[in-house]
C-alpha positions in Angstrom: 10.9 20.9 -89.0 7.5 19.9 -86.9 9.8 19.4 -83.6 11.7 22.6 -83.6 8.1 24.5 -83.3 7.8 23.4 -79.6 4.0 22.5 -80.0 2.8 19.1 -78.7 0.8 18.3 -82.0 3.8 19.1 -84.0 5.9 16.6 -82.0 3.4 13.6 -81.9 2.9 14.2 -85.7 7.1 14.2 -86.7 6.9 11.2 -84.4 4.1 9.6 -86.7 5.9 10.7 -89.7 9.2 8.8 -88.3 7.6 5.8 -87.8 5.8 5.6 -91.6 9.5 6.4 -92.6 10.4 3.6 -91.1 8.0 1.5 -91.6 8.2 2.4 -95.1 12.3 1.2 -95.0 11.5 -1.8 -93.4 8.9 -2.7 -95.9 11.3 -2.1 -98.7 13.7 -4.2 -97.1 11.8 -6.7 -96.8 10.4 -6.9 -99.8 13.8 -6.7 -101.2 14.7 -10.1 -99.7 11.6 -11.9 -100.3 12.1 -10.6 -104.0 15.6 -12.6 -103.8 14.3 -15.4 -102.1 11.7 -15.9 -104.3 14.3 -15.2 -107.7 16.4 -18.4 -105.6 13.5 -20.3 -105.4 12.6 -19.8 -108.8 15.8 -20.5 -110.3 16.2 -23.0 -108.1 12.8 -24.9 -109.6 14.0 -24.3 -112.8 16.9 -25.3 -112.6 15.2 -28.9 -110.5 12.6 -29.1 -113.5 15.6 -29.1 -116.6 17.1 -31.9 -114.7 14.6 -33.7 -114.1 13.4 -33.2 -118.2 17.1 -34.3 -118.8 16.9 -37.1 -116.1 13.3 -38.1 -117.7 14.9 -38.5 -121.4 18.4 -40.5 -119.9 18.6 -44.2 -119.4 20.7 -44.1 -116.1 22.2 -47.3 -116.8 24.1 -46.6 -119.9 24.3 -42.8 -119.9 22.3 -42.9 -123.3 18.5 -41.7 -124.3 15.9 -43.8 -123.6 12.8 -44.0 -125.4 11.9 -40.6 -124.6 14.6 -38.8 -125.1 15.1 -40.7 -128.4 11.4 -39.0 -129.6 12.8 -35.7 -128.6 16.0 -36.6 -130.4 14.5 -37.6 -133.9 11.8 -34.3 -133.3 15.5 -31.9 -134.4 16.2 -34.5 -136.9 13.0 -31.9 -139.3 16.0 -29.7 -140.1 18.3 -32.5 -141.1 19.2 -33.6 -144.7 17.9 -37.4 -145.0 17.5 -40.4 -146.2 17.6 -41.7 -142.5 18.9 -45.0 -141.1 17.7 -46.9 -138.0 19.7 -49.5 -136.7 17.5 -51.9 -133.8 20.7 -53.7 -132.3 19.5 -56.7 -130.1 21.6 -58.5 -128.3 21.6 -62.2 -128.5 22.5 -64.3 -125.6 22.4 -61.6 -123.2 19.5 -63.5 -121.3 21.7 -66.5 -120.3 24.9 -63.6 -119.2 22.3 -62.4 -116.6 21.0 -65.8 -115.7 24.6 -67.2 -115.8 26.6 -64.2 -113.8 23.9 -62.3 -112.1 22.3 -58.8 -113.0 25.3 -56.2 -111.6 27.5 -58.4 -114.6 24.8 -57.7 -116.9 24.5 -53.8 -116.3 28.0 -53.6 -116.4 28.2 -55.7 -119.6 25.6 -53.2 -120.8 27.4 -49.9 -119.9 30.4 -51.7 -122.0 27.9 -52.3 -124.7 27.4 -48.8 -125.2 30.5 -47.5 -125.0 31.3 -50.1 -128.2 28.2 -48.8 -130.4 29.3 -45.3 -129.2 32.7 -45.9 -131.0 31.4 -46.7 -134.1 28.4 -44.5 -134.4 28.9 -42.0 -137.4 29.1 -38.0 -136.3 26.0 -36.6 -135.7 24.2 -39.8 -134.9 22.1 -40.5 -132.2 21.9 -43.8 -129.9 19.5 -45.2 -127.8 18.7 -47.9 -125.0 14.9 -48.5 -125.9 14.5 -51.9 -124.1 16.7 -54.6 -121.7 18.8 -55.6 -124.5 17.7 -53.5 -127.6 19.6 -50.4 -128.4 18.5 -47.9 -131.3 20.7 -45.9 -133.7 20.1 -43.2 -136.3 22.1 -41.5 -138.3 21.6 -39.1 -141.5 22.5 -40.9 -144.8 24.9 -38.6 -146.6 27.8 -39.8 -148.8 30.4 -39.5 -146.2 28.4 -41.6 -144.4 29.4 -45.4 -144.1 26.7 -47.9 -145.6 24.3 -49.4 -143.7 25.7 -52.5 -144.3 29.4 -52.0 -143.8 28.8 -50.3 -140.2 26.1 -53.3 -139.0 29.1 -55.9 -140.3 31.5 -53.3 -138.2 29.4 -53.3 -135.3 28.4 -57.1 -134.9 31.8 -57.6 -135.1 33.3 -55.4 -132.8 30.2 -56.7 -130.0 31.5 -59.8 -130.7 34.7 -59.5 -129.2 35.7 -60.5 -125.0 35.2 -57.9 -123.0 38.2 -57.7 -120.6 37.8 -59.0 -117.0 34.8 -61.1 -118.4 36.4 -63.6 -121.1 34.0 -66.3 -120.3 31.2 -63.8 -121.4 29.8 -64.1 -125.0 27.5 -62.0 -126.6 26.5 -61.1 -130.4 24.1 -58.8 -131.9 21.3 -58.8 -134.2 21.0 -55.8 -136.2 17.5 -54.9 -138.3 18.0 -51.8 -140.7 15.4 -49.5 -142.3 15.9 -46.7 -144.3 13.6 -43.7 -144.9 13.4 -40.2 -146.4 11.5 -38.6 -143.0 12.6 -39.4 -139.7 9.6 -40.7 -138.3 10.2 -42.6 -135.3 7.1 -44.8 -135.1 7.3 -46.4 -138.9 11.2 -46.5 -138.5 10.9 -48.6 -135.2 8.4 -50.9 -136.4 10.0 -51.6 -139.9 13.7 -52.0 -138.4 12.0 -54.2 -135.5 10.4 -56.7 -138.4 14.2 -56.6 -140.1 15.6 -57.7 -137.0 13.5 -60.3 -136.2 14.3 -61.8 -139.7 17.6 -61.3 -138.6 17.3 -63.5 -135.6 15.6 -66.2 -137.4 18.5 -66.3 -139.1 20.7 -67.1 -136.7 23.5 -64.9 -134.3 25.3 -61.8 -135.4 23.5 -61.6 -138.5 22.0 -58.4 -139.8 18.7 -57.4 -142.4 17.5 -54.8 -144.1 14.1 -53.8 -145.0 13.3 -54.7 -148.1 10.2 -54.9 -150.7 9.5 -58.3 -149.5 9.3 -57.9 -145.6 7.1 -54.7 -146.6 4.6 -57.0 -148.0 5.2 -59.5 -144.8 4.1 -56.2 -143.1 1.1 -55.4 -144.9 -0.4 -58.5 -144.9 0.3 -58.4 -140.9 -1.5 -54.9 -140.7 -4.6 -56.5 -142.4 -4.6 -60.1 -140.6 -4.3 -57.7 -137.4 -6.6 -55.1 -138.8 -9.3 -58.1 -139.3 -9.1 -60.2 -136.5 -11.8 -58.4 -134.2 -14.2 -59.2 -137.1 -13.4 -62.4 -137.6 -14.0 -64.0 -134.1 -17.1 -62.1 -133.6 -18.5 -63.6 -136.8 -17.0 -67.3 -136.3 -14.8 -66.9 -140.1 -11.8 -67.6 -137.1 -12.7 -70.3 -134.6 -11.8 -73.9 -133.8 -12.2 -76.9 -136.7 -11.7 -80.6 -135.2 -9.5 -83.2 -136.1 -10.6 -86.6 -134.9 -8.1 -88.7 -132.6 -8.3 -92.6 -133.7 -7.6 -96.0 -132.0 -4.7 -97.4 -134.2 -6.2 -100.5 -134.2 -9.9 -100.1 -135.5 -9.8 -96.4 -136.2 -12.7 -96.0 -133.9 -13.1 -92.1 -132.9 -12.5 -91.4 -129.2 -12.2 -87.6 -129.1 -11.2 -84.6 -131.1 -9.0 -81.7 -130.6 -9.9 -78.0 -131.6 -7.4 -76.7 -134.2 -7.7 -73.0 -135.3 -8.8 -72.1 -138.5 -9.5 -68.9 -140.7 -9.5 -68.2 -144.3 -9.2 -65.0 -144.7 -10.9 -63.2 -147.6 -7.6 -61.8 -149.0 -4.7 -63.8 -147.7 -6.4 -67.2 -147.6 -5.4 -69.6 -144.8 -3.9 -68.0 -141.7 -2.1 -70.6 -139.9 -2.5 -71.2 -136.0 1.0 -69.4 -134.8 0.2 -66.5 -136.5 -3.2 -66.0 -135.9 -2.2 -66.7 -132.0 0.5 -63.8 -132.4 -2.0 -61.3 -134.6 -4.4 -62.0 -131.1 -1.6 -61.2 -128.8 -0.2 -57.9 -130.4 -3.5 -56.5 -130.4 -4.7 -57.5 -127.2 -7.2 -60.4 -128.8 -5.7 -63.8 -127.2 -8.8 -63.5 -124.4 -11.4 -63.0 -126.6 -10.0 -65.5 -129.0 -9.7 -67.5 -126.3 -12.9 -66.9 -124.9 -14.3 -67.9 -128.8 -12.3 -71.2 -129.2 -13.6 -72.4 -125.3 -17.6 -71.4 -125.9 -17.1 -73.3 -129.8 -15.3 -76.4 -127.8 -18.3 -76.3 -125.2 -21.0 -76.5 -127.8 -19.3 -79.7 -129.3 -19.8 -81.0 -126.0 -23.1 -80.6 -125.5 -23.9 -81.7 -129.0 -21.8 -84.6 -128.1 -23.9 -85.6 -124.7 -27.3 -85.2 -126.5 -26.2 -87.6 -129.0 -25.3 -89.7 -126.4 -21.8 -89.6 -127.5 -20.3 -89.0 -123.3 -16.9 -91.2 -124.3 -15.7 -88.9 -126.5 -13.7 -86.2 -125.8 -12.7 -82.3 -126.5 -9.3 -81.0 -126.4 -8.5 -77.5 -126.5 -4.7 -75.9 -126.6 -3.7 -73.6 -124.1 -0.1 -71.7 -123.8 1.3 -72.1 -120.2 2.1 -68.5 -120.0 -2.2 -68.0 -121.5 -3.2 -70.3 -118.5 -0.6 -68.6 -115.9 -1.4 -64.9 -116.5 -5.1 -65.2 -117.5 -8.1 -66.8 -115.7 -8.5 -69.2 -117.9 -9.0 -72.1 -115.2 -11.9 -70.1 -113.8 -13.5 -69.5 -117.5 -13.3 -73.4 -118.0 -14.3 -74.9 -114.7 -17.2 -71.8 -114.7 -18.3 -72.3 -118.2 -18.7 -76.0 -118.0 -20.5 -75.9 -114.8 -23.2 -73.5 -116.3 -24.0 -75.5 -119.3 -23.9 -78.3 -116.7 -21.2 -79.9 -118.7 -19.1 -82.9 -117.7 -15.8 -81.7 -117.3 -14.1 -85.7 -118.1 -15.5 -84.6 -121.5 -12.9 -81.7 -121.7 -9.0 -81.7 -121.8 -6.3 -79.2 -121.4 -3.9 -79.2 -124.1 -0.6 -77.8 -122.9 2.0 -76.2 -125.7 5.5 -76.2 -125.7 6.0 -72.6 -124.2 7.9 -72.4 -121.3 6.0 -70.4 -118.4 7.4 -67.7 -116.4 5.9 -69.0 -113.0 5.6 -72.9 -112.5 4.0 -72.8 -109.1 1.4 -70.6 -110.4 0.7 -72.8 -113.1 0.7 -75.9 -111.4 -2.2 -74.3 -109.3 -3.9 -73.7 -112.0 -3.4 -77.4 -113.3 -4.3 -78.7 -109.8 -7.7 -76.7 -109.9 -8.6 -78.4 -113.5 -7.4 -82.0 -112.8 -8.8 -81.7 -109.4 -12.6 -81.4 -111.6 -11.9 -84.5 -113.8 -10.4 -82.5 -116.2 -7.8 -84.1 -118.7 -4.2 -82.9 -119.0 -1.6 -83.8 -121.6 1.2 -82.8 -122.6 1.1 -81.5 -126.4 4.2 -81.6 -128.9 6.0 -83.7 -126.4 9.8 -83.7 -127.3 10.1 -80.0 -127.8 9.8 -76.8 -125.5 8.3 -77.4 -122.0 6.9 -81.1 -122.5 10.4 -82.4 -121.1 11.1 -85.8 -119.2 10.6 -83.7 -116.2 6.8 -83.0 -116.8 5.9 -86.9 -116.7 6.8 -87.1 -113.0 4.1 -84.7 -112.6 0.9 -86.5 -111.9 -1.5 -84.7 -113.3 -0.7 -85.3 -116.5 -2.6 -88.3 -118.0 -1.5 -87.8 -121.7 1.5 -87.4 -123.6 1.4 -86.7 -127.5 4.5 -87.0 -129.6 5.5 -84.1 -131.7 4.7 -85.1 -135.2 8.7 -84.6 -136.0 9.3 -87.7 -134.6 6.2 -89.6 -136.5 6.9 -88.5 -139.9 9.0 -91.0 -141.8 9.1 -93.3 -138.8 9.2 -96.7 -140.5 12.7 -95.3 -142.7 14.2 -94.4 -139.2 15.3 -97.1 -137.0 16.6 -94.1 -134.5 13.3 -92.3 -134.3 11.8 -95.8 -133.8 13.9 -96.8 -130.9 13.5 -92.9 -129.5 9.2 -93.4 -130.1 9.0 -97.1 -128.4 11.0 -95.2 -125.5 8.6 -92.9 -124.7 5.8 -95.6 -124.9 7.3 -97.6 -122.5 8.0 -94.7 -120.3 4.4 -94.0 -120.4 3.0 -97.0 -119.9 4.9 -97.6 -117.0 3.9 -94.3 -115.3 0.6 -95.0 -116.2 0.2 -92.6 -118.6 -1.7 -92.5 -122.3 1.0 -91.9 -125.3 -0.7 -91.1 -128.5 1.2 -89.7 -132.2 0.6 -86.8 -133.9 0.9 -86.3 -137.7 0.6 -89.5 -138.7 0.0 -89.7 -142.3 1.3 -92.8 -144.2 -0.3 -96.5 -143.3 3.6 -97.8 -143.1 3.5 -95.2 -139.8 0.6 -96.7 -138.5 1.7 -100.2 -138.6 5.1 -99.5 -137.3 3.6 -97.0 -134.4 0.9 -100.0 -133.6 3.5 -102.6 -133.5 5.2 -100.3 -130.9 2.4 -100.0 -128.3 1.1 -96.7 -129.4 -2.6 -97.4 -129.5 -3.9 -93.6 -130.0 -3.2 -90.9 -133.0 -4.4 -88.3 -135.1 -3.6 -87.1 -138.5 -4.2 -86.2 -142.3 -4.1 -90.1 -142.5 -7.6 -90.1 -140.8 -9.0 -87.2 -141.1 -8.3 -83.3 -141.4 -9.5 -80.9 -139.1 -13.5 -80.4 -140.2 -15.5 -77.7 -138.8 -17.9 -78.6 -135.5 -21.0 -80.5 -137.7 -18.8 -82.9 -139.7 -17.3 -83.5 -136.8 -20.5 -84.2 -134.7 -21.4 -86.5 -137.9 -18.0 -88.3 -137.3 -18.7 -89.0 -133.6 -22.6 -89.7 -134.4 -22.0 -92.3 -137.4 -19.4 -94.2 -134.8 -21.8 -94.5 -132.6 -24.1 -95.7 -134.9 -21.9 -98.4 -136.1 -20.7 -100.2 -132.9 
């Protein structure tokens, strides 16, 4: 060895030669453990990452897949033998269970829910919580497999039943059913959503399947939808006006804006479902937007024929006005055409909105310009007894269900004349909607209703005949 030769070079050198040795065991040590630190670490991070994948596709509340992990779930369905079946389930009533007992009930009720669907899911199915109180299954259509119709029946009845420790809670289902050869969650979804909905309109614990005939309701959707844009940006879809009448001389004091399109294959679209076509593709401002800027240019036709008495109503959803800026489009848009806002009025629908005190500041805003507020469709919905102590409102119009066949019903006589002595004594304008027999008429003037509008008098025209309508009045007082 170096050190056994005695020579001082020979013993610095071992020395060097120990310490690389060394250093070299060190290095390998270390290396070692950083080599199984880093193996922890990295298991460790994959194991974190699979459970947060897992954690991403669960719905926590029920121990089910949510929307996510539902995708992934119908992605392994490629290998599977079909037809497939998708069964939306929506609860109905669970709204007033969490309203009623609080939301810890509700999730509990929900877990419970689950459980129930789980029981009578076929093998090999899968189940889903897609929504607050929507669940989602799908199943492979083999012949073992129970029909569609058998196992909704099975499960709106088994929902139906009292959950222990919660007797006074009632719930029911709504079940929409599509069938299809490919599981394709998208088309599935939508098709079973638009069978459940039928469903609903039926009445609780009902169920529907798709069939030819809501696949044409579909289609013609798809194309109203599909040709909306088009329509409001070439006016085909914009506001027509019906004229609104003294009962006793049929003298034209004001219109309101009523929607209207004919569209090139489907003919007329009615108002609701051109309003839900504009919300489902993200429309209802620009439509809005469209109807206000038409309503304003009656207006100023109006003034320059020196027509100022006359006045414009537009309708506007309380949920619209609360969510939107709708109060600064109107008060904005009048000011720059130099408008005068007594010439416009708010037409509130029957929708309920989700926050009254921002609404009503939104109503103070418009009133507080001279704007007019009334209460449409009163007798339904949000125009309640409640809303007339509200003093804001200067008009009240009664829902044309209580107008029609008014002189044959001595009850919906007494119920009209109630109202118009309620309004009268808080100072408040009650006019009638749909009126559209002369026997109405007479019996509405004999009551003290002095306003209306209806097929009687006039349809809804588009803005020039109206204008004529307004101008030939003039002309003839």
């Amino acid at each position: 060895m170096l050190a056994d030769k005695g020579n001082p070079g020979n013993y610095i050198l071992a020395f060097a030669v120990l310490l690389f040795e060394g250093g070299l065991a060190r290095a390998s040590f270390v290396g070692q453990a950083r080599f199984r630190d880093a193996s922890r670490l990295r298991h460790q991070a994959e194991r974190l990452a699979a459970e947060m994948e897992r954690n991403s596709r669960e719905d926590h509340l029920t121990a089910l897949l949510n929307r996510r992990g539902l995708e992934h779930a119908i992605d392994q369905f490629e290998n599977t033998d079909g037809p497939f079946v998708a069964m939306l389930i929506g609860l109905d009533g669970f709204k007033s269970v969490n309203d009623t007992y609080g939301h810890r009930t509700g999730d509990e009720l929900l877990a419970r829910i689950a459980r129930r669907i789980e029981e009578e899911a076929p093998e090999g199915s899968t189940l889903a919580r897609i929504g607050r109180d929507e669940f989602v299954l799908v199943f492979s259509s083999l012949r073992n497999s129970p029909s569609p119709s058998n196992l909704a029946s099975n499960l709106i009845s088994k929902l139906a039943r009292p959950y222990p420790g919660d007797a006074s809670v009632r719930i029911g289902a709504s079940i929409g059913i599509y069938s299809a050869k490919n599981p394709g969650l998208t088309e599935m979804l939508l098709r079973a959503d638009i069978a459940l909905y039928t469903a609903k309109r039926r009445g609780r614990n009902e169920f529907c399947l798709f069939d030819a005939e809501l696949d044409r309701e579909l289609q013609r959707r798809q194309s109203i939808e599909r040709d909306l844009h088009s329509a409001i940006k070439t006016r085909s879809l914009g506001p027509w006006f019906q004229p609104i009448v003294r009962l006793d001389t049929e003298a034209v004091i004001g219109f309101e804006g009523l929607l209207r399109w004919s569209h090139p294959i489907h003919g007329s679209i009615s108002p609701p479902e051109i309003m839900t076509a504009a919300r489902e593709t993200g429309m209802l401002q620009l439509l809005t937007q469209a109807v206000f800027s038409e309503c304003c240019a009656f207006i100023d036709a109006l003034v320059k024929a020196d027509c100022r008495d006359v006045r414009v109503a537009m309708n506007v959803s309380p949920r619209e006005l609360e969510a939107g800026d709708i109060d600064e489009m109107v008060l904005n848009g009048l000011a720059a055409k130099d408008l005068p806002a007594t010439m416009f009025e708010i037409e509130i629908t029957e929708e309920s909105p989700v926050d009254p005190e921002r609404l009503d500041e939104k109503l103070g805003r418009l009133s507080h310009a001279g704007i007019s507020i009334a209460l449409d469709d009163f007798g339904t919905g949000f125009s309640t007894l409640a809303s007339l102590k509200d003093s804001r409102i200067r008009k009240v119009k009664i829902d044309q269900g209580f107008i029609r066949g008014l002189a044959k019903s001595r009850e919906g006589r007494l119920l009209v004349k109630t109202v118009i002595d309620l309004g009268r004594a808080l100072g408040i304008d009650v006019m009638a909607e749909g009126v559209e027999t002369e026997a109405d008429r007479q019996i509405l003037y004999k009551l003290g209703c002095r306003t209306a509008q209806g097929f009687l008098f006039s349809k809804a025209v588009p803005l020039s005949q109206a204008l004529g309508l307004a101008v030939k009045e003039r002309q003839e007082l």
